[in-house]
C-alpha positions in Angstrom: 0.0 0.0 0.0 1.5 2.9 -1.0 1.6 6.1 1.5 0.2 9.1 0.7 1.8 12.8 2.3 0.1 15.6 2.0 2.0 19.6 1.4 1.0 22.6 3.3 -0.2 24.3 0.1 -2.3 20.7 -0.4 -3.6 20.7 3.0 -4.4 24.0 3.0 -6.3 24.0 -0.5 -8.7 21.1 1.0 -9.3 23.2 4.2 -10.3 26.2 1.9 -12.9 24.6 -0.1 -14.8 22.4 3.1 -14.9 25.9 4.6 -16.5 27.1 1.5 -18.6 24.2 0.8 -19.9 24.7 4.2 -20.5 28.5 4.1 -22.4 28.4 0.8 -24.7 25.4 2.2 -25.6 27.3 4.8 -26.5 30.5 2.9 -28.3 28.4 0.8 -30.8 27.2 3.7 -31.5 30.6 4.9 -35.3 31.6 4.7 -35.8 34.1 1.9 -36.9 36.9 4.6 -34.2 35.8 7.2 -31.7 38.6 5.6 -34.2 41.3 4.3 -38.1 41.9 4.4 -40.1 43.4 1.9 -43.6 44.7 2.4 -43.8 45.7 -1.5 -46.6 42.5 -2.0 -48.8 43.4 0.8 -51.6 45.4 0.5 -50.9 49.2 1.2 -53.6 49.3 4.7 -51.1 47.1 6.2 -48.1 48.8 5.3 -45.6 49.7 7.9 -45.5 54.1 7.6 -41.8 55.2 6.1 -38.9 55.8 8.8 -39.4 52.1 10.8 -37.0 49.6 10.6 -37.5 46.1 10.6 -36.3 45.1 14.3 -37.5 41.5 14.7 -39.2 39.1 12.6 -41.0 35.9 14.2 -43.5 32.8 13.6 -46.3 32.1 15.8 -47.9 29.3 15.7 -50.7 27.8 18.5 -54.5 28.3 19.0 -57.1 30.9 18.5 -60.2 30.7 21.3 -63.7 31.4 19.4 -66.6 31.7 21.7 -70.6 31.3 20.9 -72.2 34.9 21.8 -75.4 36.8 20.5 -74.6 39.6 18.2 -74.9 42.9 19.3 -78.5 44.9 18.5 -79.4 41.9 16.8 -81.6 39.5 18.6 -81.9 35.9 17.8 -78.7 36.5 16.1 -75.6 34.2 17.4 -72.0 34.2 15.8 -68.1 32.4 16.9 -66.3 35.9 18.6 -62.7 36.1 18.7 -61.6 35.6 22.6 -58.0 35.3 21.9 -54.8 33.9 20.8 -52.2 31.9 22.9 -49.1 30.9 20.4 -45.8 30.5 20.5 -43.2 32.8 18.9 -39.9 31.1 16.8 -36.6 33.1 15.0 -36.7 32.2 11.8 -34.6 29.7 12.8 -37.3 28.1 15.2 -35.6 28.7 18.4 -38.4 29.8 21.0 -38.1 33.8 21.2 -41.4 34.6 23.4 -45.3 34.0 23.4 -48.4 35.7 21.8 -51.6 35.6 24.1 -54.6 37.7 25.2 -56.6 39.6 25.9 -55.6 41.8 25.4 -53.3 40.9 22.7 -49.9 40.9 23.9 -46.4 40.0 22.5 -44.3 39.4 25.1 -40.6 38.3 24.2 -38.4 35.7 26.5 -36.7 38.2 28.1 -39.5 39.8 30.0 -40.7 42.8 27.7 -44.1 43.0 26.3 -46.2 44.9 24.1 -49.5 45.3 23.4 -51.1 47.3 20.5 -54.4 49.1 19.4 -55.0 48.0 15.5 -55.1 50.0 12.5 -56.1 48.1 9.9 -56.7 44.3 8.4 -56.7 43.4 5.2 -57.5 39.8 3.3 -55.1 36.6 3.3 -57.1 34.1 1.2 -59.8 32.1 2.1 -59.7 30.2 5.3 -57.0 32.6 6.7 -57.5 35.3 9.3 -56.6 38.9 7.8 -53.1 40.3 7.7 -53.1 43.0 10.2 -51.2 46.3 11.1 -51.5 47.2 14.4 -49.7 50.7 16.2 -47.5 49.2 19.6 -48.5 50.9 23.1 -45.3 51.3 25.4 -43.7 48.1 26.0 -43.1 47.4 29.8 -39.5 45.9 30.8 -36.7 46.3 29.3 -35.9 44.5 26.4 -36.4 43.2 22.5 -39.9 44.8 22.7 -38.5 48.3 24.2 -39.3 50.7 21.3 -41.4 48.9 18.4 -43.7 51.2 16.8 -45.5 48.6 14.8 -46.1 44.8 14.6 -47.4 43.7 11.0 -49.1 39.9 11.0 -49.0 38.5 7.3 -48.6 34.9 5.9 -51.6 33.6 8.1 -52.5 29.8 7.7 -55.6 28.9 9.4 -57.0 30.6 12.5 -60.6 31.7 11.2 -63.7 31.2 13.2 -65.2 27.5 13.5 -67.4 26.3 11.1 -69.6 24.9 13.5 -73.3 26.0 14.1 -73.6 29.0 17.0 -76.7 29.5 17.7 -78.7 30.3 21.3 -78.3 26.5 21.8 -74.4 26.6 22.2 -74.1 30.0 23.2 -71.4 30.7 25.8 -69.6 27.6 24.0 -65.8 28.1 23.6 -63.5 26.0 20.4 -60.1 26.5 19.8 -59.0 26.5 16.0 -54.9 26.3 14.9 -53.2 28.9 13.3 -50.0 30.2 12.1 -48.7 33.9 11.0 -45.7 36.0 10.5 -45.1 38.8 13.4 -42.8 41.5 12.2 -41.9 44.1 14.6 -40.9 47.3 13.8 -38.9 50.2 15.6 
């Protein structure tokens, strides 16, 4: 068996390209919004005003809590109200970053700061998806990832609208859950 030695240059040259190989498979599995995000193919009501920057962009994904109530100034009338969410917020790398729950709505990151917001506008995602939304942030308490955001945009739902099940006075005060996911960016 013959014995094979290796030069500097050689060794070197190898090193080079599994450090390449390895820095250009890793590009490649970056999301396409992990580096940059665009809000020029959402609709303009949910469109983030000019001078904030993207700070943080997240997944949540969990359940949305309908309840069976009477519509207001219309009696006899019964429809599946929005209660509120309780999800889970990811990176774009899915590591846990914080929690979405309510109500009141409220973002509230894993290092103690939270926010809650007033909404501004919704706008359609496709049938069988609740709206995107633009909401305006209130003052976040504690110190942290949510100290300063200005706005939080939720677009890319899946899921989440209102049961399909019958509400009337029989099953009023009734509660279901439906799953749901969306994209949570925050700006500052």
């Amino acid at each position: 068996m013959k014995a094979y030695t290796l030069t500097t240059a050689s060794r070197a040259v190898g090193i080079s390209t599994v450090l390449a190989s390895a820095l250009l498979a890793g590009c490649t599995s970056m999301s396409p919004m992990a580096a940059t995000y665009s809000q020029d193919s959402l609709p303009d009501a949910v469109k983030v005003p000019a001078g904030n920057k993207v700070a943080m962009q997240t997944v949540g994904a969990g359940l949305i809590t309908y309840e069976c109530r009477a519509k207001k100034d219309m009696a006899g009338q019964f429809e599946w109200a929005f209660v509120g969410p309780d999800a889970t917020l990811t990176d774009r790398s899915g590591t846990k970053v914080g929690k979405y729950y309510g109500p009141p709505a409220t973002w509230e990151n894993l290092d103690g700061s939270k926010v809650t917001a007033t909404q501004v506008a919704v706008a359609p995602a496709g049938t069988g998806n609740i709206p995107y939304q633009l909401v305006k942030a209130n003052p976040a308490t504690g110190s942290g990832a949510m100290t300063g955001v200005t706005y939080i945009q939720r677009v890319a739902t899946k899921g989440g609208v209102a049961p399909s099940s019958t509400c009337d006075a029989g099953s009023a005060g009734s509660k279901q859950t439906v799953t749901y996911q969306a994209d949570y960016i925050f700006w500052k």
